[in-house]
C-alpha positions in Angstrom: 0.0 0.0 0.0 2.9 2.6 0.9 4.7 1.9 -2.7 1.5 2.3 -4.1 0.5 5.5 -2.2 4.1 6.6 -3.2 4.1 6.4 -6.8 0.9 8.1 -6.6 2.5 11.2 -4.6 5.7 11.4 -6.6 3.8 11.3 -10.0 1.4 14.3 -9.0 4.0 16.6 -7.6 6.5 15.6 -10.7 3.6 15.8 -13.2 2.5 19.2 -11.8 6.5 20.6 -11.6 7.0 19.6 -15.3 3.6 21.1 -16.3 4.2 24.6 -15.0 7.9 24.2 -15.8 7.1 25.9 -19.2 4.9 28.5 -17.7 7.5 29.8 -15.4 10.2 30.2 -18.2 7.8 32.4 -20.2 7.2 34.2 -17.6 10.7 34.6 -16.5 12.0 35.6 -20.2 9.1 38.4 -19.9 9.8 39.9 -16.7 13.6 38.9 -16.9 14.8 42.9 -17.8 12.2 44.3 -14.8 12.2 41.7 -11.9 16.0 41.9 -11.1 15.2 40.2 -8.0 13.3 37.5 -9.9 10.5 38.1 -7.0 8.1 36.6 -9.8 9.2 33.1 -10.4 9.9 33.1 -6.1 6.1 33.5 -5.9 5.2 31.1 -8.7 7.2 28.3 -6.8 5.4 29.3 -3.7 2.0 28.7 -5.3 2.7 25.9 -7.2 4.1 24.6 -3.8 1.0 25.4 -2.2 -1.1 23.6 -4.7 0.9 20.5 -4.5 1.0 20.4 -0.6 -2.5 20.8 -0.5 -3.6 18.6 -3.4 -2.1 15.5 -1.4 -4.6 14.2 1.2 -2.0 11.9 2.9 -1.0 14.5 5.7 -2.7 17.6 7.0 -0.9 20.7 7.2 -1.3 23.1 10.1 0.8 26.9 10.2 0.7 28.9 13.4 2.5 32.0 13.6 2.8 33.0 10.3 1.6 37.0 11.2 4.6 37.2 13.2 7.1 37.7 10.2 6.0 41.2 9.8 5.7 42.5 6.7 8.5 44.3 5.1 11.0 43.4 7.5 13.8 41.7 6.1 14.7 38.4 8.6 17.5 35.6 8.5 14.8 32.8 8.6 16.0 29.5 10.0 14.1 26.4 10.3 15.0 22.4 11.4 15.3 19.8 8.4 13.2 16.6 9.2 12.5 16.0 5.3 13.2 16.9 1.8 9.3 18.0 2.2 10.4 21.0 4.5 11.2 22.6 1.1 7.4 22.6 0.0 6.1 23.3 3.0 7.8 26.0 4.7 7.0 28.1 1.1 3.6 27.2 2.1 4.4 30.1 5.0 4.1 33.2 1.3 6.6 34.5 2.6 9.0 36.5 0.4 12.8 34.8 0.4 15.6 33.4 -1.1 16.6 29.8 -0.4 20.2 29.3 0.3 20.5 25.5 -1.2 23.4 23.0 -1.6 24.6 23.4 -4.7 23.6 19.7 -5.7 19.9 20.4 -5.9 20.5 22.9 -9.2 22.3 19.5 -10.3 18.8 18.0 -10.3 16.3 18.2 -13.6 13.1 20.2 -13.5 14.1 20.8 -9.3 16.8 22.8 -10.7 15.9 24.4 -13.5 13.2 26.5 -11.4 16.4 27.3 -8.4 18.2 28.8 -11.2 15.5 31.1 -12.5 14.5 32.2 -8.9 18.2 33.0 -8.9 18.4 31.2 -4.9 21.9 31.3 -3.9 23.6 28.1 -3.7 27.2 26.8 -1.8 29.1 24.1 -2.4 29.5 22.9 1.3 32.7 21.0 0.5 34.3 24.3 -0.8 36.0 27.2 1.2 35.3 30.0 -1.7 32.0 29.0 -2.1 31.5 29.4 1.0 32.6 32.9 1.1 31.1 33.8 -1.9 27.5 32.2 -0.7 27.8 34.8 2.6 28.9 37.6 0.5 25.6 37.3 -1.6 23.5 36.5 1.1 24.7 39.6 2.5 24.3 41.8 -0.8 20.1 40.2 -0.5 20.1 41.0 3.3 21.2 45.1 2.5 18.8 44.9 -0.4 16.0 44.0 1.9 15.4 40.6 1.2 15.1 37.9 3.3 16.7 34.7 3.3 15.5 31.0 4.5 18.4 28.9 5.4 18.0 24.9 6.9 21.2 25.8 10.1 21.8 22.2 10.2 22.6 22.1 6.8 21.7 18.5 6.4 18.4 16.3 7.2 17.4 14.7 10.7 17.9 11.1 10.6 15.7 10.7 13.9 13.9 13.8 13.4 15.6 15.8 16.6 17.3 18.9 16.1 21.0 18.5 15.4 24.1 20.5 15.4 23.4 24.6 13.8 26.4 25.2 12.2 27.6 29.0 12.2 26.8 30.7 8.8 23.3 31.7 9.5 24.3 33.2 12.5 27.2 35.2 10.8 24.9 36.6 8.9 22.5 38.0 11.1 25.3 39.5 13.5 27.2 41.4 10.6 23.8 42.5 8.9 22.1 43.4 11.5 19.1 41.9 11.1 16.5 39.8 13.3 16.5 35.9 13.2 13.2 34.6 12.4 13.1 31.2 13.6 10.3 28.4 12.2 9.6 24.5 13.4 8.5 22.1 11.6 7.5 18.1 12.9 5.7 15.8 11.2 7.7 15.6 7.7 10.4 13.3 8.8 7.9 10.6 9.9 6.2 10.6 6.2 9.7 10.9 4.1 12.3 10.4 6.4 16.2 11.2 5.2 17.3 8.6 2.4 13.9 7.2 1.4 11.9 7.4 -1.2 9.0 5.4 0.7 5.7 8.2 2.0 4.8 7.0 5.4 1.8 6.5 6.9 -0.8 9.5 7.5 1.1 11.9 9.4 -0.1 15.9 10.9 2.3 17.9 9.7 2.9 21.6 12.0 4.9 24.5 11.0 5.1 26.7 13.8 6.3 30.6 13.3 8.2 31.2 16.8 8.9 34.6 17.9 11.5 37.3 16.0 14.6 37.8 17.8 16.2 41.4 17.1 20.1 41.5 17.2 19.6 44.0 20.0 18.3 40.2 22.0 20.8 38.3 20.2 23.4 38.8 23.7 27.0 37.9 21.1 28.4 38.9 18.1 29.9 35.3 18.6 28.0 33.3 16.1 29.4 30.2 17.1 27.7 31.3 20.7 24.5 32.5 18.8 24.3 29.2 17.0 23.9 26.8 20.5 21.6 29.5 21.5 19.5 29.4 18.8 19.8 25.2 18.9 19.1 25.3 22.3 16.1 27.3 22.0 15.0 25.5 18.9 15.4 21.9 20.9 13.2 23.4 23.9 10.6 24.5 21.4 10.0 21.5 19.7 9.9 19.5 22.9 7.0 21.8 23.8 5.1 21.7 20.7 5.5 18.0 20.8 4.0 18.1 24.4 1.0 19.6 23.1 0.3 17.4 20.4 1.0 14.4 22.2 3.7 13.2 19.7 6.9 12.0 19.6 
């Protein structure tokens, strides 16, 4: 029943990606010399990423929080990584972004092809001048008033806890000035869990908006320091949320 209930899943949310794939590049090639931020094709994917989250009735999605990214303030938005779902789903907040991605994912057909028209910023995580050159954009988007959604673990859960925040996101923050925005999600890992291909069983998925913290609360400019803050925090949160639900 799961490899049946599988197939099903991945042939909608293919068959929908490669359908609107040729949409979106019209699009883009039209707004191309006016939308140097390519803002356009960002909303497109979050659309067509709330269609496909919604048009699956194997989990049911829940968002609390979301009024407290307010609007036109530019935030370093962080998040846990159960699942390669978190993608879908956390653009199911609308809110206005770049992704910073591995630099793997524009490797991968269709996937790709719409990371390089939103023009996300990518980093080869095996590379010290990609790194660089991934914090010196991101910093560029963050003066330019844009926001920017980054995964601090950098890698998926394997038993969906939080795991270790590396330092980059916090980096950012401190030498931009800018509040960290920090969002939960549970529920993903349990229906597509890291290195599977197999959707789970019927799972409640939450993505829960925590509270902005300004730099003025940050209490460092070490962003090592900020990074176990922010883990911590993160660790205590989802305990709590998983308290209420009654899942673990």
């Amino acid at each position: 029943m799961d490899i049946l209930k599988s197939i099903t899943v991945w042939f909608v949310g293919i068959t929908l990606l490669v359908v609107f794939l040729p949409i979106t590049f019209i699009i883009w090639l039209l707004v191309l010399p006016f939308d140097r931020n390519r803002s356009v094709v960002h909303w497109i994917q979050i659309y067509l990423s709330i269609i496909i989250s919604y048009l699956i009735p194997i989990w049911k999605i829940k968002i609390e929080g979301r009024n407290k990214a307010i609007h036109g303030t530019t935030y370093v938005i962080i998040s846990n990584h159960q699942s390669i779902l978190d993608i879908l789903l956390i653009n199911c907040l609308r809110l206005r972004f770049k992704w910073i991605s591995k630099i793997e994912n524009n490797k991968v057909p269709v996937l790709g092809w719409y990371l390089k028209m939103a023009d996300y910023i990518t980093v080869d995580r095996g590379d010290k001048e990609s790194k660089e050159m991934m914090l010196l954009e991101s910093y560029k988007c963050l003066q330019k008033g844009i926001s920017l959604m980054i995964f601090p673990e950098g890698t998926r859960s394997v038993d969906r806890q939080i795991g270790f925040f590396k330092r980059g996101a916090f980096q950012l923050a401190i030498s931009a000035d800018k509040p960290i925005l920090p969002v939960l999600i549970d529920g993903t890992g349990g229906i597509l869990p890291k290195h599977g291909l197999i959707i789970g069983g019927w799972h409640k998925i939450i993505i829960r908006v925590l509270d902005p913290v300004t730099p003025g609360s940050f209490g460092t400019n070490d962003p090592d320091k900020l990074a176990i803050k922010f883990q911590n925090m993160m660790i205590s949160e989802l305990d709590k949320l998983r308290n209420e639900t009654g899942t673990r």
